[in-house]
KEVEX-728413 format. One record per residue: x, y, z of N, C-alpha, C in turn. Coordinates in steps of 0.001 Angstrom, whole numbers, padded with zeros to 6 digits, always signed. Each point is the difference from the previous one (the first is absolute). Last residue first. Example, Ala and Ser with C-alpha at 12.3 -4.5 7.8 and 13.67 -1.06 7.14 Angstrom:
<rs>
+012850-002250+007080+000820+001190+000060-000770+001090+000730;+000290-005720-000070-000890+001190+000000+000900+001200+000000;
</rs>
This chain:
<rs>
-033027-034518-009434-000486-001577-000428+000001-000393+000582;-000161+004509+000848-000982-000060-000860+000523-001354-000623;-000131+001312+005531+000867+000541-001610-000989-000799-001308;-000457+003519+004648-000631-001005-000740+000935-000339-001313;+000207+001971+005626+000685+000359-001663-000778-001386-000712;-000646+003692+004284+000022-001241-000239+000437+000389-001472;+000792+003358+003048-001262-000577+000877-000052-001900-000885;+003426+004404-000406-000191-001089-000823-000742-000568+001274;+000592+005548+000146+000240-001458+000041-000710-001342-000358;+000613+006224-000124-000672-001322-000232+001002-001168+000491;+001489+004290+000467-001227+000126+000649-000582-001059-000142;+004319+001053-001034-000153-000999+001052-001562+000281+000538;+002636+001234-004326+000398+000781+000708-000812-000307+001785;-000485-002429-003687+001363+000162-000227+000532+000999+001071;-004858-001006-000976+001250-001535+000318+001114+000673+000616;-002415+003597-002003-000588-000231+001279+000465-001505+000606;+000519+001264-004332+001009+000591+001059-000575-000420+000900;-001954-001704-002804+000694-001160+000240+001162+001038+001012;-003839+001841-000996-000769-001521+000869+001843-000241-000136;-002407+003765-002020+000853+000393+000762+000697-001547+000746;-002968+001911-004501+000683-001635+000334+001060+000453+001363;-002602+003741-002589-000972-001452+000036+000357-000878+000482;+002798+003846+000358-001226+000044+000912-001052-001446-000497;+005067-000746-000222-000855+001315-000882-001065-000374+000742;+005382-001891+000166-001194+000290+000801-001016+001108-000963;+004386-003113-001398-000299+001442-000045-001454-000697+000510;+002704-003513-000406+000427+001350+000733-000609+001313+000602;-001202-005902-000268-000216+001493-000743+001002+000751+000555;-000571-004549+001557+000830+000602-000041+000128+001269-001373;-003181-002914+001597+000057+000479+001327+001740+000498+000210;-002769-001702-003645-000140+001126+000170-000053+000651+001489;+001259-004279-002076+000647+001407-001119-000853+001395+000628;-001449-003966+001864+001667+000028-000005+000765+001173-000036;-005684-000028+000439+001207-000775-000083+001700+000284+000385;-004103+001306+002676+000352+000389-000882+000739-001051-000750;-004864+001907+003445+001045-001265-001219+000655+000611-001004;-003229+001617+004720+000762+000595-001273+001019-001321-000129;-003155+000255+003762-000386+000345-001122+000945+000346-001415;+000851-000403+005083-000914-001261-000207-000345-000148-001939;+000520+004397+002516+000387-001001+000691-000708-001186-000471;-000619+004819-001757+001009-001253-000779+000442-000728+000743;-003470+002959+000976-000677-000638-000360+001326-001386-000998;+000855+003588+003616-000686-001083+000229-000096-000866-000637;+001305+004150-001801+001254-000655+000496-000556-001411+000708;-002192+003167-003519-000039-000256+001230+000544-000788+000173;+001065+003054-003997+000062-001276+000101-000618+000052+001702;+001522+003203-004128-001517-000337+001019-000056-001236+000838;+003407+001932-002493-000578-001093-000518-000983+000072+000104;+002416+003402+000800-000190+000184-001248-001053-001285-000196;+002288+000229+004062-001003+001272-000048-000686+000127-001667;+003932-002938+000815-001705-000250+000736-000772+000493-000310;+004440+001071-001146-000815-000558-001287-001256-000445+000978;+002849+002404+002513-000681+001075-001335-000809-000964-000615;+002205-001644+003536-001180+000733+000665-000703+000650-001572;+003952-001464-000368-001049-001650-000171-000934+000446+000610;+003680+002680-000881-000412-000390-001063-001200-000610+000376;+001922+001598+003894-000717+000729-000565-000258-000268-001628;+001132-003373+003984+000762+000738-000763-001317+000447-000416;-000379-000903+004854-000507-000517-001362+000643+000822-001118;+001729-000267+004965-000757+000615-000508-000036-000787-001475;+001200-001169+004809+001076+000496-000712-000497+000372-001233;-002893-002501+002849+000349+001498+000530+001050+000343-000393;-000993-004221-001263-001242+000819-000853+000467+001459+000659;+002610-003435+001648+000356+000107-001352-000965+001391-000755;-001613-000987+004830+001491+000414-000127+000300+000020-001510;-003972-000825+003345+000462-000089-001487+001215+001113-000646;-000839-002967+004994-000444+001318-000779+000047-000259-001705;+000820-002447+005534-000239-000227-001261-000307+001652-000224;+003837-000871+003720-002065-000156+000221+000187+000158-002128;+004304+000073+002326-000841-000583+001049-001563+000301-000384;+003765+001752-002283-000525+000836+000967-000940-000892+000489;+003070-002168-002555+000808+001146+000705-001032+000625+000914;-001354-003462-002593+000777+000057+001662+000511+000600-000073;-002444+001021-003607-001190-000495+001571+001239-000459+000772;+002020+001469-004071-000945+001652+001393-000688-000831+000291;+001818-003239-002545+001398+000033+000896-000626+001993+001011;-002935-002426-003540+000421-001098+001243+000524+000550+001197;-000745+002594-004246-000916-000026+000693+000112-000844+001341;+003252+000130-003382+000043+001396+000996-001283+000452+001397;+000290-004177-003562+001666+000199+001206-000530+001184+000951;-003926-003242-002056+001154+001739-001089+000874+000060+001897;-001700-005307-001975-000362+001375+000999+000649+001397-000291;-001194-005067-002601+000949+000541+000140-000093+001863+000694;-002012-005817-002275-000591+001798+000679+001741+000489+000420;+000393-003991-003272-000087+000245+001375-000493+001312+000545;-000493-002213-005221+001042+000281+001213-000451+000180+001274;-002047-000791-004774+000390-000872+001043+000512-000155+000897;-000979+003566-002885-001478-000833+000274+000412-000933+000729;+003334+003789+000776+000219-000869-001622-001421-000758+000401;+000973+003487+002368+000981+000443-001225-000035-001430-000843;-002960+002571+004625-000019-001079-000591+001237+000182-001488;-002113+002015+005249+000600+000004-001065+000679-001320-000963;-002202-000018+004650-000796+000257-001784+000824+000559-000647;-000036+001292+005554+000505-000995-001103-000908+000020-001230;-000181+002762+003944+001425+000491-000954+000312-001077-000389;-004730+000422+002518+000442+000998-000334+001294+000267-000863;-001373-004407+001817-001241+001103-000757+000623+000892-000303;+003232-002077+002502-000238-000893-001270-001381+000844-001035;+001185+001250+004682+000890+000446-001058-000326-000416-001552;-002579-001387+003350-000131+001221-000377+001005+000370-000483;+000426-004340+000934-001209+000324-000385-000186+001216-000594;+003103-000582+003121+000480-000717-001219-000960+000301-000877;-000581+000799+004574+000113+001292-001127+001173-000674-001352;-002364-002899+002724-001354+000969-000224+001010+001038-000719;+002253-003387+001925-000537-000401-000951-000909+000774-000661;+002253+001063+003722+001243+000064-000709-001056-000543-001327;-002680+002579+003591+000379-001678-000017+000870+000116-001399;-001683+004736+001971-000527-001036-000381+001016-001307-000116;+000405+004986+001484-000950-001253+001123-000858-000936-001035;+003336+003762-001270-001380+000091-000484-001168-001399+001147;+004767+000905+000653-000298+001168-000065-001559+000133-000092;+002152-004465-000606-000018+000422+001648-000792+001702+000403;+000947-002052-004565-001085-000738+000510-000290+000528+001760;+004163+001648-002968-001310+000435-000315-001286-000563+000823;+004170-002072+001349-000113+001519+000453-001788+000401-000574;+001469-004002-002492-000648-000154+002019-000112+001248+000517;+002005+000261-004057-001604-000334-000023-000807+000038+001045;+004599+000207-000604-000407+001175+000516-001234-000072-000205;+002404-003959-000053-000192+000644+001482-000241+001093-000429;+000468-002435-003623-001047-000192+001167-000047+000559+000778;+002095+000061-004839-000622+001302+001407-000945-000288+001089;+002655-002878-003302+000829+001106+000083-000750+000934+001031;-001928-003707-001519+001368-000402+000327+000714+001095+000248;-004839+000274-001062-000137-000412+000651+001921-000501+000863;-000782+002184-004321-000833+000663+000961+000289-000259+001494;+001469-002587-004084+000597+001341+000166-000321+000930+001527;-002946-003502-001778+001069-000309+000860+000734+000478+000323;-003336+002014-002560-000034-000451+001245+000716-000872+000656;+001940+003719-003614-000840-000920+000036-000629-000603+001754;+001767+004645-002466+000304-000948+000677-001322-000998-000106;+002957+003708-003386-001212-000515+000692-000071-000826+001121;+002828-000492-004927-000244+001316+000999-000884-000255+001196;+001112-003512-002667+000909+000800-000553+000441+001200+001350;-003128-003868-001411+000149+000656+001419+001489+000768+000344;-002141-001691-004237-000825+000266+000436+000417+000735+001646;+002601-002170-003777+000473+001190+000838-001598+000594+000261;+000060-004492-002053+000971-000087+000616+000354+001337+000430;-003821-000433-002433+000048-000279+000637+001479-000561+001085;-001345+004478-003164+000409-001474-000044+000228-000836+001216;-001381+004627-001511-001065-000783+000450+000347-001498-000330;+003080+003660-000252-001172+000900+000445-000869-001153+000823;+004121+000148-003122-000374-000996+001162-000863+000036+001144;+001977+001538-005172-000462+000645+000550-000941-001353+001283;+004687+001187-003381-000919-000767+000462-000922+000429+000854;+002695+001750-004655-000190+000228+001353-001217-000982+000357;+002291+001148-004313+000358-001330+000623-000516-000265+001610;-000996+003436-003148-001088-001021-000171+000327-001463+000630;+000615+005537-000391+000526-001082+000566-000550-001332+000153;-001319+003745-002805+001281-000270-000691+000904-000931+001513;-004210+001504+000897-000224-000819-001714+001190+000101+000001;-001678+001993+003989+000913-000976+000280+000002-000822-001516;-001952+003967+000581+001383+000839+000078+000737-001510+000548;-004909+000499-001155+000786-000226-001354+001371-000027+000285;-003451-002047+002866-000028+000664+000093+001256+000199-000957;-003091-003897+002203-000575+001007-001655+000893+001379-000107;+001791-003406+002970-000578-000869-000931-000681+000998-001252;+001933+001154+004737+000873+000288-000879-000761-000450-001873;-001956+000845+005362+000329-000472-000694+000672+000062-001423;-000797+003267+005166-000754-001113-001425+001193-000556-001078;+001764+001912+004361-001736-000679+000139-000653-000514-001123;+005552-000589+000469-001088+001073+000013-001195-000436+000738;+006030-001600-001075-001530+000147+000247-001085+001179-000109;+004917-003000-001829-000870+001139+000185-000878-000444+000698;+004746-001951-001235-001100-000146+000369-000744+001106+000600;+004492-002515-002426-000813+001003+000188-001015-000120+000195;+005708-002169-000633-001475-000143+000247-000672+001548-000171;+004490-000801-001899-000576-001318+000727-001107-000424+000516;+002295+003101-004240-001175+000215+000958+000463-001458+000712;+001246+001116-004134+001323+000584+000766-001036+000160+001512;-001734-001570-004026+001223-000646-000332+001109+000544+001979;-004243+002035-001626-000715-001332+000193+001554-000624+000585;-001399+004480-001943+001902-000524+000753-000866-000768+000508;-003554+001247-002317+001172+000302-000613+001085-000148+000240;-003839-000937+002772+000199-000933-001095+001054+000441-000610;-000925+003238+002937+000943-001773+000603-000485-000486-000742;-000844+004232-001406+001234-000033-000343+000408-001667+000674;-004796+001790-000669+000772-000518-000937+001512-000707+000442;-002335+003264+002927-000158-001417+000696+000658-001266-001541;-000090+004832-000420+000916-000122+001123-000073-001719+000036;-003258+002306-002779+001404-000167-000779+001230-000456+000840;-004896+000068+001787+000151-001105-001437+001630+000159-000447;-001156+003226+003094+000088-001248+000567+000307-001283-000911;-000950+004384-001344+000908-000114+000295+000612-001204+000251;-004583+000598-001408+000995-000280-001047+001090+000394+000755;-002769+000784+002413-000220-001847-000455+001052-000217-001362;-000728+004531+002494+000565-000936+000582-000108-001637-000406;-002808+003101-002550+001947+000313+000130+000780-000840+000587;-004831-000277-000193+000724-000781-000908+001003+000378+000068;-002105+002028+003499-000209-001773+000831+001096-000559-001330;-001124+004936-000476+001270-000443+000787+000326-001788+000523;-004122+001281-002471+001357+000735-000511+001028+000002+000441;-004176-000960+002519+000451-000915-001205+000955-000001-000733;-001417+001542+004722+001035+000494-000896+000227-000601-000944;-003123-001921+003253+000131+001723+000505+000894+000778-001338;-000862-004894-000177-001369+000366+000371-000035+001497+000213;+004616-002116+000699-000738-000992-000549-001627+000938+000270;+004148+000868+002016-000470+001136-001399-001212-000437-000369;+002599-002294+003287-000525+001327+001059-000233+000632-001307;+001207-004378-000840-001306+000052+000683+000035+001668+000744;+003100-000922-002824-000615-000154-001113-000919-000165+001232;+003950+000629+001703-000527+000864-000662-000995+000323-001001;+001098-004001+002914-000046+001645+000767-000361+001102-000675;+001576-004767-001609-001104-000163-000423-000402+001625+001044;+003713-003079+000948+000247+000604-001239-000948+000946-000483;+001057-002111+004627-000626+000743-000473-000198+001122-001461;+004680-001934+001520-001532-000187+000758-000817+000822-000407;+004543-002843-001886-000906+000939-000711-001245-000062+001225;+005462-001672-001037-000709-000486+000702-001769+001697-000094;+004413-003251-002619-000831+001041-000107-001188-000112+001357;+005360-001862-000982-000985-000074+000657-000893+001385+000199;+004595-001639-003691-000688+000660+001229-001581-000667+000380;+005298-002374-001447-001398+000586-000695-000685+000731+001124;+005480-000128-000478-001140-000641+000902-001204+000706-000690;+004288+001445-000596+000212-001550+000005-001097-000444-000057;+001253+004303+000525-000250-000866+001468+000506-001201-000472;-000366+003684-003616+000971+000983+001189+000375-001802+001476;-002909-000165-003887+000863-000382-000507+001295+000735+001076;-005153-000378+000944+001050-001241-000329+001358+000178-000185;-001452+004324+000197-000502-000308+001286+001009-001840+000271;-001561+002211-003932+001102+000225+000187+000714-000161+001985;-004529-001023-002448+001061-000478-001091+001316+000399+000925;-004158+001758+001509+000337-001701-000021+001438-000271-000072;-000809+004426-001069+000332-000508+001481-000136-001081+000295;-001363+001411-004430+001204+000403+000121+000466-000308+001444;-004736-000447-000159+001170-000868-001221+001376+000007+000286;-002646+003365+001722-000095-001348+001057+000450-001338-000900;-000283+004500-002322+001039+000222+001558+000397-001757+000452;-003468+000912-003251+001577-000698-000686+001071+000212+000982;-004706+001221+001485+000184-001439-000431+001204-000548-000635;-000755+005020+001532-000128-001402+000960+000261-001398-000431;+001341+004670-002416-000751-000789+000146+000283-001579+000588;+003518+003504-000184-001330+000558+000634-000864-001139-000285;+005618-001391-000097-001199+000362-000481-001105+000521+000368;+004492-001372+001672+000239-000079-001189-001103+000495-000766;+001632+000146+005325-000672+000469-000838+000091-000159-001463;+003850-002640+003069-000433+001590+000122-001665-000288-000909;+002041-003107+004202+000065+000196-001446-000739+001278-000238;+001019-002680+004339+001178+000899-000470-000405+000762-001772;-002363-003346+003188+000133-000408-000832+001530+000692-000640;-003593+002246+002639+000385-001764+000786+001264-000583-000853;-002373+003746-002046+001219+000786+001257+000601-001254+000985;-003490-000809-003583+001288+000243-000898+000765+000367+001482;-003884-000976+001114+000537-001367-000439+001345+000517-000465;-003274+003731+001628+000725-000932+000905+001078-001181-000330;-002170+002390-003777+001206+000950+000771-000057-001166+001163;-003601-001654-001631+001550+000210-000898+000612+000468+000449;-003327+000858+002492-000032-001646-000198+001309+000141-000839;-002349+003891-000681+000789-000265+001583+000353-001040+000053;-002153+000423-003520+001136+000739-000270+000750-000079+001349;-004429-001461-000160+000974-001187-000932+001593+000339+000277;-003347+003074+001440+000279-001066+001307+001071-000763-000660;-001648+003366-002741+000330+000620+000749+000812-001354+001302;-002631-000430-003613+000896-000033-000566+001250+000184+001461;-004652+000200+000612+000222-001185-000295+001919-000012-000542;-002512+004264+000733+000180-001013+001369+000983-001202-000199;-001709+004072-003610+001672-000715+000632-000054-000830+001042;-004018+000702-001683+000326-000403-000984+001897-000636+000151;-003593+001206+004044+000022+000283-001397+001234-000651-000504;-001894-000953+004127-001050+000939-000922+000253+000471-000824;+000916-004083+003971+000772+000241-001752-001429+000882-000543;+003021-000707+004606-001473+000166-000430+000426+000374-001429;+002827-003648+003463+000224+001591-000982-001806-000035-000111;+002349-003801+001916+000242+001021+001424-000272+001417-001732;-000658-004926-000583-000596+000241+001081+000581+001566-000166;+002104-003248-003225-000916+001041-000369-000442+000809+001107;+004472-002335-000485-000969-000156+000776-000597+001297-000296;+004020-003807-001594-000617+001611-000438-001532-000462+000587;+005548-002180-000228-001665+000073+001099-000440+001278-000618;+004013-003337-001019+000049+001299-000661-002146-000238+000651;+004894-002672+000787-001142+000435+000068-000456+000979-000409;+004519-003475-000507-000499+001228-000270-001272+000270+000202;+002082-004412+002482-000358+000975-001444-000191+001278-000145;+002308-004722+003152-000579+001384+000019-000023+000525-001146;-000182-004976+002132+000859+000474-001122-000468+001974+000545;-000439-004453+002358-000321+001380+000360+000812+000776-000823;+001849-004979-000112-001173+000686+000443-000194+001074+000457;+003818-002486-003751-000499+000789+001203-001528+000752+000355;+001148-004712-002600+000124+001121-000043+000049+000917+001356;-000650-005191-001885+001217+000860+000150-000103+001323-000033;-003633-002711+000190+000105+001031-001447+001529+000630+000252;-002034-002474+003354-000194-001445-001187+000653+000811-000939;+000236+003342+003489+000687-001445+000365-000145-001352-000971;-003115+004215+000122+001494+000329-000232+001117-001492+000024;-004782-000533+001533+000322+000028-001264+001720+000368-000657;-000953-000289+004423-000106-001411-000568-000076+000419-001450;-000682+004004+002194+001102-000296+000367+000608-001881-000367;-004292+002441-000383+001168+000657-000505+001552-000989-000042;-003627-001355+002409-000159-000004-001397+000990+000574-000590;-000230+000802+004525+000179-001306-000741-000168-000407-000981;-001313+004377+000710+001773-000467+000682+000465-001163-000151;-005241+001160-000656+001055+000391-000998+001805-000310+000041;-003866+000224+003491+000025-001704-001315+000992+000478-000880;+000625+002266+004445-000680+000012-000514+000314-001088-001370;+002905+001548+003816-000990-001228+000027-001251+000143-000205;+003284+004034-001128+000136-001280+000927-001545-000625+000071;+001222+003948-003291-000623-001516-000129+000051-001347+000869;+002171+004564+000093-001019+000504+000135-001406-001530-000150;+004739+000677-000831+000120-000398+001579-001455+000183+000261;+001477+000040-004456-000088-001494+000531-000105+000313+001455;+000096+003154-004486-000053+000119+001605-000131-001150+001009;+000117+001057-004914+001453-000998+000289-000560+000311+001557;-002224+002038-003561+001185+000979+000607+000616-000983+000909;-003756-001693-001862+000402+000425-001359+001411+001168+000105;-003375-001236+003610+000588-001430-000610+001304+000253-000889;-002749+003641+001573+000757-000580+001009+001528-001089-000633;-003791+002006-002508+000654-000023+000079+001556+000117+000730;-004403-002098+000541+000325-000296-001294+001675+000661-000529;-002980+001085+003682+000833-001012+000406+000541-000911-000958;-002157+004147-000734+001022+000405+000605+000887-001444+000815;-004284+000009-002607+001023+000202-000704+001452-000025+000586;-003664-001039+002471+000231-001075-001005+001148+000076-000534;-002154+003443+002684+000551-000831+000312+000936-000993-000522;-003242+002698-002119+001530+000916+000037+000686-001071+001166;-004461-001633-000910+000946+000169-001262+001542+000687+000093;-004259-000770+003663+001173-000696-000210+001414-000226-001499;-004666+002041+001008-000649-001117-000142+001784-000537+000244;-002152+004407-000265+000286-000156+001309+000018-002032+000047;-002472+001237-004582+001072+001461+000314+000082-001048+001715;-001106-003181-003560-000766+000922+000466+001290+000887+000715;+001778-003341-003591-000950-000099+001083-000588+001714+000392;+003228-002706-004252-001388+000867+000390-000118-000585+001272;+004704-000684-003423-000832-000933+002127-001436+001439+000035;+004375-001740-004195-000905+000700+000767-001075-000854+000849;+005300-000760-002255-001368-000455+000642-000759+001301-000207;+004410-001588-003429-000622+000840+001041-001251-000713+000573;+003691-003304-001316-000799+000698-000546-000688+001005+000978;+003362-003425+000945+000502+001184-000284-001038+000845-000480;-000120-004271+003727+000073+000272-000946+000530+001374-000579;-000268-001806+004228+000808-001187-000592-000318+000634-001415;-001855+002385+003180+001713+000925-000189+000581-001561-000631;-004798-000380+001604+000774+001241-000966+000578+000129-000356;-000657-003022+003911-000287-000562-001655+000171+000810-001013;+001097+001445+003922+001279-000899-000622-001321-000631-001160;-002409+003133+003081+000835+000285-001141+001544-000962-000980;-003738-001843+002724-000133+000920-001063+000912+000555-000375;+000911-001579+003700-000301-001214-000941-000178+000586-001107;+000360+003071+003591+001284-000519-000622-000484-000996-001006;-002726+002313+003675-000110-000432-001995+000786+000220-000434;-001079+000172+005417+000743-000472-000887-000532-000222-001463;-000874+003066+003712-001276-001035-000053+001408-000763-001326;+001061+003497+004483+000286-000178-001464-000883-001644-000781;+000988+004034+004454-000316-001273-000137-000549+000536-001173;+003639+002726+001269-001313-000221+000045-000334-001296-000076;+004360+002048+001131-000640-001112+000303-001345+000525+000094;+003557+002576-002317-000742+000767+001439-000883-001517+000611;+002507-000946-003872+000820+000956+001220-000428+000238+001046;-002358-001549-003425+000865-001159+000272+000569+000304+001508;-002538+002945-002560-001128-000832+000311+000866-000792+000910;+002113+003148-002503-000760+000567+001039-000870-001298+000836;+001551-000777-004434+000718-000023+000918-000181+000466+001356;-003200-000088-003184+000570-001809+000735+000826+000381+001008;-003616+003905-001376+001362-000413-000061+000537-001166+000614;-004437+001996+000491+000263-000423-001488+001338-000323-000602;-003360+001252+004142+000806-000477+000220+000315-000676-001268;-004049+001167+002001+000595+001027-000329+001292-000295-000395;-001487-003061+003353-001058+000703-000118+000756+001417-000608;+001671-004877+002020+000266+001368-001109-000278+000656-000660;+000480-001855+005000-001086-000649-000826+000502+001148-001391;+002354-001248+005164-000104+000585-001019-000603+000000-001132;-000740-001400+005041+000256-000381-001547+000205+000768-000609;+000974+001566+005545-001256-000864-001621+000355-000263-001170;+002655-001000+004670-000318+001050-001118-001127-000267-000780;+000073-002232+005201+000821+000084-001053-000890+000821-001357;+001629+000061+005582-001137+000154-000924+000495-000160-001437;
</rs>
């Protein structure tokens, strides 16, 4: 009898991913287009959308792990490039991973509180002592010395930058500007060792474009809705169709419908997501990967619960949720607002995966 698939339902570690043979949707491509350049990224998608994935195979890359990249696009690439560039392939870097997910930020020391953990980890990796209390000249001072201890520029790797400003956002105004001005002074410092950085790349749910704590990073790219990392995250329908047939067929067998009928229904229910007017629909991972795990459809993404900012600014909007199918136009600029307020909830509601791009009109 043979094993079941392993499907990687929950499952946010590459390496874990590699090891334990999950089946793995390859976006190696993506990321070697990334890592050809040096400027920071940022990546908005919706929460359970594949971001800590991303990262963690981001910094896979970036720790030289080459056994973890068998015959994926990247190995060959890698590896032909090293070879025109005389160089050694699977260079390894200093990483430096700071992951918002796992703290509740209610007051004032939270925020400081995680940063500070994060440091102490890097300095005890690293052998180096404590030179300073405030976070932001800490994480200066640890760039800097970090290079000059390795040789080697570091790799910023940032999830879910944006945690502590959506669990205050609407509930703790006072605590939402503290933490923005922290963030503003921490996130300063990779333009500031710009010089001693090799890469960096953040993510969140909303957008970086109106928000004050990214003004002094202005070199930062933001690839949210560019059409070349549209399928960045996410799965697409070929994606779909090349990687999970046979558990489709399972699904189709469970539910007694025809391999084509629950294409269909998958497709209604966990496709539409949209990141650039021209791109390719694109399905929520988590939602795909609980219908074959548990063999029958549900609303799975939506049963992992509605952040409580975006329940607040509703309730404020008034808004009947019906009446914005079909109905709401935004432009450009404003489907990358930050700050959410009860008159204009529309572009979080993009950003944070309740809306989608149904059609795009351009204006020549």
């Amino acid at each position: 009898m043979n094993a079941p698939r392993k499907l990687p339902l929950g499952i946010q570690s590459f390496e874990k991913l590699r090891r334990d043979r999950y089946i793995y949707i390859d976006k190696t491509a993506f990321l070697w287009q990334l890592v050809q350049g040096s400027n920071p990224y940022f990546l908005s998608r919706p929460r359970r959308f594949g971001k800590s994935l991303f990262l963690s195979t981001l910094a896979a890359y970036f720790r030289g792990q080459k056994e973890l990249f068998k015959d994926l696009y990247i190995e060959k690439a890698e590896e032909e490039q090293a070879a025109q560039e005389n160089r050694t392939p699977w260079q390894a870097y200093p990483v430096l991973y700071l992951d918002f997910n796992t703290k509740n930020y209610s007051d004032e020391q939270a925020l400081t509180a995680i940063l500070n953990a994060h440091l102490r980890d890097w300095e005890e990796a690293f052998a180096l002592d404590q030179r300073d209390e405030a976070p932001d000249i800490r994480f200066k001072d640890l760039i800097q010395r970090i290079y000059q201890q390795t040789g080697k520029q570091v790799v910023i790797l940032v999830d879910e930058y944006d945690k502590p400003l959506l669990h205050t956002m609407g509930v703790n105004e006072e605590l939402n500007k503290h933490y923005r001005n922290t963030l503003k002074a921490f996130y300063s410092v990779i333009k500031t060792c710009d010089e001693y950085i090799r890469f960096a790349f953040l993510t969140g749910v909303t957008k970086f474009s109106k928000i004050s704590i990214f003004s002094d990073l202005n070199n930062l790219r933001d690839i949210s809705m560019e059409k070349q990392y549209a399928g960045v995250c996410g799965i697409s329908q070929t994606e779909l169709e090349t990687n999970f047939q046979q558990d489709i067929q399972v699904l189709a067998d469970e539910q007694y419908l025809t391999y084509q009928e629950v294409l269909a229904v998958l497709k209604q229910w966990y496709d539409g997501y949209l990141f650039h007017p021209a791109g390719e629909g694109m399905y929520n991972p988590f939602s795909v990967l609980s219908a074959l795990v548990k063999k029958e459809i549900g609303s799975y993404w939506f049963g992992t619960g509605t952040p409580t900012f975006l329940v607040n600014f509703l309730k404020e909007a008034h808004y009947y949720i019906p009446d914005l199918d079909g109905n709401v136009e935004l432009d450009e600029e404003g489907l990358q607002t930050y700050r959410a307020v009860a008159q204009d909830a529309l572009p979080i509601l993009f950003q944070a995966g309740y809306l989608t791009i149904k059609e795009y009109i351009s204006d020549l």
